[in-house]
ZAMARGU-4260 file (C-alpha; in steps of 0.2 Angstrom, whole numbers, plus 5000, padded with zeros to 4 digits):
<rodrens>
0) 5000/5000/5000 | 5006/5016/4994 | 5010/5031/5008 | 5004/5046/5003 | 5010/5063/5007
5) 5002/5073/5018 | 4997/5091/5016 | 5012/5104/5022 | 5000/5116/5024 | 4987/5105/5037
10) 4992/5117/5050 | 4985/5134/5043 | 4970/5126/5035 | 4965/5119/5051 | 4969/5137/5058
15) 4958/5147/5045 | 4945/5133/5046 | 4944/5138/5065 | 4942/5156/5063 | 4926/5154/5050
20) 4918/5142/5060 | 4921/5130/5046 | 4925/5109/5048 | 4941/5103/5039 | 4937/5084/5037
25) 4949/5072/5034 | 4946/5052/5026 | 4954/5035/5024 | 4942/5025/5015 | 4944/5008/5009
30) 4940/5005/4992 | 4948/5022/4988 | 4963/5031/4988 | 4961/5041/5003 | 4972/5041/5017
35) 4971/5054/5030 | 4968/5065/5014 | 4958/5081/5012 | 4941/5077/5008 | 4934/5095/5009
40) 4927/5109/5023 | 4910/5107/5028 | 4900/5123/5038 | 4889/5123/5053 | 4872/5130/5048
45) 4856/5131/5061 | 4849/5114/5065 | 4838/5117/5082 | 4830/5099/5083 | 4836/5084/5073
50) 4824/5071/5069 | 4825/5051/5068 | 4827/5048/5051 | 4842/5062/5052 | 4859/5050/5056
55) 4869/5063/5070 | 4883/5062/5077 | 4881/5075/5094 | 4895/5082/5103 | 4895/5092/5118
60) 4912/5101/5123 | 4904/5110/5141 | 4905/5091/5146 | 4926/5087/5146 | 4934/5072/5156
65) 4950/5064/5156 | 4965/5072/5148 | 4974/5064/5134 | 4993/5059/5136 | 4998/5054/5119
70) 5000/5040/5106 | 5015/5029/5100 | 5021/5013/5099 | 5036/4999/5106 | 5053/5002/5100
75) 5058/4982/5101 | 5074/4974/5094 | 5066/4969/5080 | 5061/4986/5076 | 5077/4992/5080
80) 5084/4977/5070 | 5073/4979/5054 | 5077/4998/5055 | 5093/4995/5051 | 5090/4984/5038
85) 5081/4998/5026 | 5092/5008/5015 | 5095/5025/5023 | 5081/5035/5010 | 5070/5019/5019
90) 5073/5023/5034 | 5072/5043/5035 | 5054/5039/5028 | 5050/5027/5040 | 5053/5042/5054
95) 5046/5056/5045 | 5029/5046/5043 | 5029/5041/5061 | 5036/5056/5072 | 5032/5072/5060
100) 5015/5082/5065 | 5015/5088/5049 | 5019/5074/5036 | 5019/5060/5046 | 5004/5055/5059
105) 5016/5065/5076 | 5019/5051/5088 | 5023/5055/5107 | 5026/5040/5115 | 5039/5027/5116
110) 5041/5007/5122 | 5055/4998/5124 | 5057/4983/5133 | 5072/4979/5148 | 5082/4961/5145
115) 5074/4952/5129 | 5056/4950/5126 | 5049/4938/5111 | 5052/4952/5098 | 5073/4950/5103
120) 5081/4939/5089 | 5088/4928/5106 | 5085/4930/5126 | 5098/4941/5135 | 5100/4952/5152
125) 5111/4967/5157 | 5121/4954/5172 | 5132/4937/5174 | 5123/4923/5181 | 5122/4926/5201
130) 5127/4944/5200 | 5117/4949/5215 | 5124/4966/5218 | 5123/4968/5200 | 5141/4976/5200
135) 5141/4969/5179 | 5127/4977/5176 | 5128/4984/5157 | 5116/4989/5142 | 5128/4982/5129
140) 5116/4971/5120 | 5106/4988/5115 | 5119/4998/5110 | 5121/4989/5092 | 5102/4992/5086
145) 5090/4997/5101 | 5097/5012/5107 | 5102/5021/5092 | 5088/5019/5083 | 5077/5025/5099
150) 5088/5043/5099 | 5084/5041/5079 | 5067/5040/5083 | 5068/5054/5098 | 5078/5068/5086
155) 5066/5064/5072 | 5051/5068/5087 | 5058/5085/5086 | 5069/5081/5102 | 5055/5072/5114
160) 5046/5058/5118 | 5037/5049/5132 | 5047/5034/5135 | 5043/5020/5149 | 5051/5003/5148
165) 5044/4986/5152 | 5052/4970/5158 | 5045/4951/5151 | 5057/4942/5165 | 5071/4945/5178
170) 5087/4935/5172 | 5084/4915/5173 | 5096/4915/5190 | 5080/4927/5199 | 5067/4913/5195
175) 5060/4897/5202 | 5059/4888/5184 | 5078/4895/5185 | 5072/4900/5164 | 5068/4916/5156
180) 5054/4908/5145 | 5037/4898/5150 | 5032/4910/5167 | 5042/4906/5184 | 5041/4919/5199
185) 5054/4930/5205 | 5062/4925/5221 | 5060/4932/5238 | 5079/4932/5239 | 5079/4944/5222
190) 5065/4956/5227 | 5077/4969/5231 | 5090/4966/5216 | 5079/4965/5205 | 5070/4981/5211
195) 5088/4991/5210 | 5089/4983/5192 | 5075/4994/5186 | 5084/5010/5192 | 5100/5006/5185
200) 5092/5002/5170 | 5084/5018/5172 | 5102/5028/5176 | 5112/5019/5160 | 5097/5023/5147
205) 5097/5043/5152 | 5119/5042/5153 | 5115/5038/5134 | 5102/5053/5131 | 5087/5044/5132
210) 5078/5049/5144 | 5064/5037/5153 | 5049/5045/5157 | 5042/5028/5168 | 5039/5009/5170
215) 5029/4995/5171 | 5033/4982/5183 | 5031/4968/5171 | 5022/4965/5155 | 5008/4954/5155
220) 5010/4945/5173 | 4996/4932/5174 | 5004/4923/5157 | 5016/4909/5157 | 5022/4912/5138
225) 5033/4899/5129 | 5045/4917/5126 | 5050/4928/5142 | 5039/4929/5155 | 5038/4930/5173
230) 5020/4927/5186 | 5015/4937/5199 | 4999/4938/5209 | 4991/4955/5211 | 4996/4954/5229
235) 5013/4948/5224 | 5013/4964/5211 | 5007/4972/5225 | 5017/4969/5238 | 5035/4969/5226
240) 5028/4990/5224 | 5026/4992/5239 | 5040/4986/5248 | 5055/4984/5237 | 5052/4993/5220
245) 5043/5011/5225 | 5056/5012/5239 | 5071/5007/5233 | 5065/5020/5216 | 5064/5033/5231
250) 5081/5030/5237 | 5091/5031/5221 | 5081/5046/5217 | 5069/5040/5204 | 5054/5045/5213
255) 5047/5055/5198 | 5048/5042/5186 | 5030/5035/5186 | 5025/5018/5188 | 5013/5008/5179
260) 5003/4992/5185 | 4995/4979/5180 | 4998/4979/5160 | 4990/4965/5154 | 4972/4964/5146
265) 4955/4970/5152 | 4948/4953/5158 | 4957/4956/5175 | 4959/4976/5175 | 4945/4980/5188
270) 4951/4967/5202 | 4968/4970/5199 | 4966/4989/5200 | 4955/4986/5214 | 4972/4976/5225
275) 4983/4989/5219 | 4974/5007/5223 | 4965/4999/5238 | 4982/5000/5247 | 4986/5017/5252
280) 5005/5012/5255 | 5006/5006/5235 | 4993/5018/5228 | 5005/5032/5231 | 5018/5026/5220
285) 5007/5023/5206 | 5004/5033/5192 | 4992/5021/5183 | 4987/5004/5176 | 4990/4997/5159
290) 4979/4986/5149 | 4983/4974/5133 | 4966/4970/5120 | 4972/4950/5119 | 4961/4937/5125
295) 4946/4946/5133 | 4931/4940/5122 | 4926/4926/5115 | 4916/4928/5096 | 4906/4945/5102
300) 4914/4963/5109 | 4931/4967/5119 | 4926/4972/5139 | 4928/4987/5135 | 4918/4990/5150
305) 4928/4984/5162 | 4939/4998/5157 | 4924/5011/5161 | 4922/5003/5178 | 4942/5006/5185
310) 4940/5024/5175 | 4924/5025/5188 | 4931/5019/5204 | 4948/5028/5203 | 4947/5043/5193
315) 4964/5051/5200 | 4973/5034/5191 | 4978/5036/5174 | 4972/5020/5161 | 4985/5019/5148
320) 4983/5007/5134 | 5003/4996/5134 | 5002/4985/5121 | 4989/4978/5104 | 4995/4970/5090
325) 4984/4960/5074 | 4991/4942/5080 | 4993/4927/5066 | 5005/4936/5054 | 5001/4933/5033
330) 5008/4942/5020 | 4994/4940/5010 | 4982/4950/5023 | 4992/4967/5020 | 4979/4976/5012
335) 4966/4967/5025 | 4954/4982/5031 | 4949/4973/5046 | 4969/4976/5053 | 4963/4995/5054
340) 4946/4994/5060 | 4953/4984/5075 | 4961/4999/5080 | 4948/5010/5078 | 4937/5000/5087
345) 4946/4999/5101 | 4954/5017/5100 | 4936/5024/5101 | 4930/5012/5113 | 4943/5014/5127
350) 4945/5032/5125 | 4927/5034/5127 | 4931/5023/5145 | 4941/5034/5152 | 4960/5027/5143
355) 4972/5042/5141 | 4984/5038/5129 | 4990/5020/5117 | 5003/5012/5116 | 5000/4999/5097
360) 5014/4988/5099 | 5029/4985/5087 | 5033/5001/5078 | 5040/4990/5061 | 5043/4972/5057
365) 5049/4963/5043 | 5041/4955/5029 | 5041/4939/5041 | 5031/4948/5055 | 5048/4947/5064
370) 5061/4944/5070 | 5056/4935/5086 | 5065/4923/5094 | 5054/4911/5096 | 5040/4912/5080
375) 5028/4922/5088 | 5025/4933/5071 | 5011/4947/5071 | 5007/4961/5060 | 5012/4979/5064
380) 5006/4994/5055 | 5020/4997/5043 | 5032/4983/5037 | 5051/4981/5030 | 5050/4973/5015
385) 5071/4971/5018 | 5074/4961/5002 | 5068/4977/4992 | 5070/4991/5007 | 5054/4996/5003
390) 5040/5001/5018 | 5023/4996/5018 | 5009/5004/5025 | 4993/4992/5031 | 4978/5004/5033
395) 4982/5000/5054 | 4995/5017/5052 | 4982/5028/5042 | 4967/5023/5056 | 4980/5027/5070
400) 4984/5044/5062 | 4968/5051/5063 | 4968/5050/5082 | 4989/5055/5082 | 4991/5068/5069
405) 4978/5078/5077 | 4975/5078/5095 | 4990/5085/5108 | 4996/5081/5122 | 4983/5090/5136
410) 4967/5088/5128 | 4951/5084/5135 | 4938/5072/5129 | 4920/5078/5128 | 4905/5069/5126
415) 4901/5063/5108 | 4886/5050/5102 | 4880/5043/5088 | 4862/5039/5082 | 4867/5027/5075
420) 4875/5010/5079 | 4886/5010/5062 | 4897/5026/5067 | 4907/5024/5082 | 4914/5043/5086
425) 4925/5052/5102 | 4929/5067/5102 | 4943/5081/5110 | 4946/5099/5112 | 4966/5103/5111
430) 4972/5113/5122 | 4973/5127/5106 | 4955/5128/5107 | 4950/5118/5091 | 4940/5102/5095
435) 4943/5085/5086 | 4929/5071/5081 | 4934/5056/5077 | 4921/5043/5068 | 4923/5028/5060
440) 4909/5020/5051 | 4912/5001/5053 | 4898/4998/5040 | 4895/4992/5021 | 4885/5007/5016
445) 4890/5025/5013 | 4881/5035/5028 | 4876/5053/5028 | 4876/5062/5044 | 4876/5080/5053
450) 4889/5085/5067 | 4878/5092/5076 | 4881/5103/5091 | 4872/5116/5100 | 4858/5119/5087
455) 4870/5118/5073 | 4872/5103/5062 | 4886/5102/5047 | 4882/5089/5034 | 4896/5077/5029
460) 4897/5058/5022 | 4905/5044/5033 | 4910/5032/5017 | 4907/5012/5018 | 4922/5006/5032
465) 4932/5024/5033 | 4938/5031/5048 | 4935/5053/5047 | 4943/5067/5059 | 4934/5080/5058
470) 4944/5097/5066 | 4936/5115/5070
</rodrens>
């Protein structure tokens, strides 16, 4: 799928559109060559009272919630690695269409993972076996791909980016299966060095100029994966935050990097949230919970709910989406529209729940869906070919960009419905003052609708399965 180029001068037509009162939309479209394109400017005209047979999508910006953190992806080592397989023309595109505002879709956020994790082409840690005190401790396996291209990626961010790290397990030596892979739990004996581990991992990332905004404390701990991984309870999580991590973070003076739980899908999300931020002595080293989209439904719709229900009962944590992928990788499914309605889905759906920023997983794979360590291919939203060194787009990047291209960091949601069970819209005002609707008809047919606001309705098309942001 061809990338197309996006308008240079988005900025000022959004601008003059603002100042008229006028609605810049924006389409990807399947069937069509529209990707994030132009697709024209639409006006407000007096609508006091729609009526049934008028499809609306209503928004009220007096009514705001949670403020949004930003967008991004996981810069893996087989990102890293396929990066530096792409001719260097390759590879400056690959940057410019993921960290430019302008030409590319403007992420803010950054993953990366600490030790190997199934996207490593083999399993490694920073120490020597038994290495307690950690006295070997040394990033030397990132320094060949990971690291560079993550101060590529930062520079081409325009000098910034929100980067928390994650770890799948503590060196095999920590573990009762005495293995990286297939689960295992971290010692007692090792709470405390692998707790100091995180800070050090912390100190030797920022000695390299990148700087890491915060953590989780370990991706996905209720699964036992044939790749890294490591168990823990929600009291086990728990009590490791509360009485070796959070403190020994304090002591090394890391206390304002920010800690994320949980981070792992929203089947469990509620109880888990429910053990952590019930105690006061963990809560206070929290800064929110993380949630994957694997494995929580079975042939009808994600719980997206039970991500409403922690945004309800603890509206002073943050709800951060860590980690989504399209799992089952085939080349022949490149062009596939489902890949980019997932996202939507889910983008609109969780947003709507009270989630303040995503995380999609593996910025770039190859033509494999890899490398990994141990087969576990996926799709990402743009892949290597790096037998031709030429980038391809799946229609994942374009549905993602219509949220990242055009919200900032600091807006608020506002409410926004649909009449309509075809559209699924959310909606944000940026801090600038314009206000951003997103809708995304999941349909077979072409709908006409209004955005209607106030006694005003502007009359636009939401084409058979396109995705439109509309900006004021």
């Amino acid at each position: 799928m061809k990338r197309l180029v996006f308008l240079l001068a988005l900025p000022l037509v959004i601008v003059n559109a603002y100042a008229q009162r006028q609605i810049a939309v924006y389409t990807t479209a399947q069937n069509t060559d529209k990707r994030i394109s132009a697709t024209g400017m639409i006006s407000f005209e007096s609508m006091p009272q729609p009526v049934e047979t008028q499809v609306c999508v209503i928004i009220d910006p007096a009514k705001t919630f949670q403020a949004y953190f930003g967008i991004g992806a996981a810069m893996t080592d087989a990102a890293a690695e396929t990066f530096y397989k792409l001719p260097p023309a390759a590879q400056q595109e690959f940057l410019q269409a993921h960290f430019d505002k302008e030409k590319g879709i403007g992420y803010t956020i950054g993953r990366t993972n600490i030790n190997s994790c199934d996207f490593s082409s083999g399993s490694y840690t920073y120490v020597k076996d038994g290495d307690k005190d950690l006295k070997t401790f040394d990033i030397a396996p990132d320094k060949k791909y990971k690291l560079p291209f993550i101060q590529k990626c930062i520079q081409a961010a325009g000098g910034k980016l929100t980067m928390f790290a994650s770890p799948w397990s503590p060196p095999a030596w920590m573990k009762s299966n005495n293995s990286m892979l297939q689960g295992g739990k971290l010692l007692p004996e090792y709470y405390n060095s692998w707790a100091m581990y995180y800070t050090k991992f912390i100190k030797a990332y920022e000695k390299e100029g990148v700087p890491i905004w915060g953590i989780t404390i370990q991706n996905e701990p209720m699964a036992t994966q044939r790749w890294e991984s490591c168990v823990y309870s929600a009291e086990e999580e728990r009590d490791f935050l509360k009485k070796h991590l959070g403190p020994v973070m304090a002591k090394e003076g890391l206390s304002n990097k920010k800690i994320i739980v949980w981070d792992h899908n929203r089947d469990l999300i509620y109880q888990r949230a429910q053990t952590y931020f019930d105690d006061p002595v963990a809560s206070k080293y929290i800064w929110g919970i993380g949630f994957h989209w694997y494995e929580d439904w079975s042939g009808g719709l994600p719980m997206y709910d039970n991500v409403r229900r922690v945004y309800e009962a603890y509206p002073d944590k943050n709800i951060i989406f860590t980690e989504g992928c399209a799992e089952s990788f085939d080349a022949s499914r490149y062009n596939a529209w489902v890949l980019g309605e997932e996202y939507g889905r889910s983008m609109i759906n969780d947003f709507n729940n009270g989630m303040v920023g995503f995380t999609d997983w593996n910025i770039l794979l190859d033509e494999t869906g890899g490398p990994n360590h141990v087969k576990n291919f996926c799709f990402a939203p743009v892949h290597a070919d790096t037998r031709t060194g030429k980038l391809i787009y799946t229609n994942a990047y374009y549905y993602i960009g219509h949220f990242s291209k055009f919200l900032q960091p600091g807006a608020r949601r506002i409410t926004a419905a649909t009449t309509r069970s075809q559209l699924l819209t959310t909606a944000f005002v940026n801090k600038d003052g314009r206000t951003v609707v997103i809708v995304m008809n999941q349909g077979d047919k072409d709908t006409e609708y209004y955005l209607w606001m106030k006694g005003q309705g502007a009359k636009t098309m939401a084409l058979a399965h396109s995705i439109n942001t509309l900006v004021f």
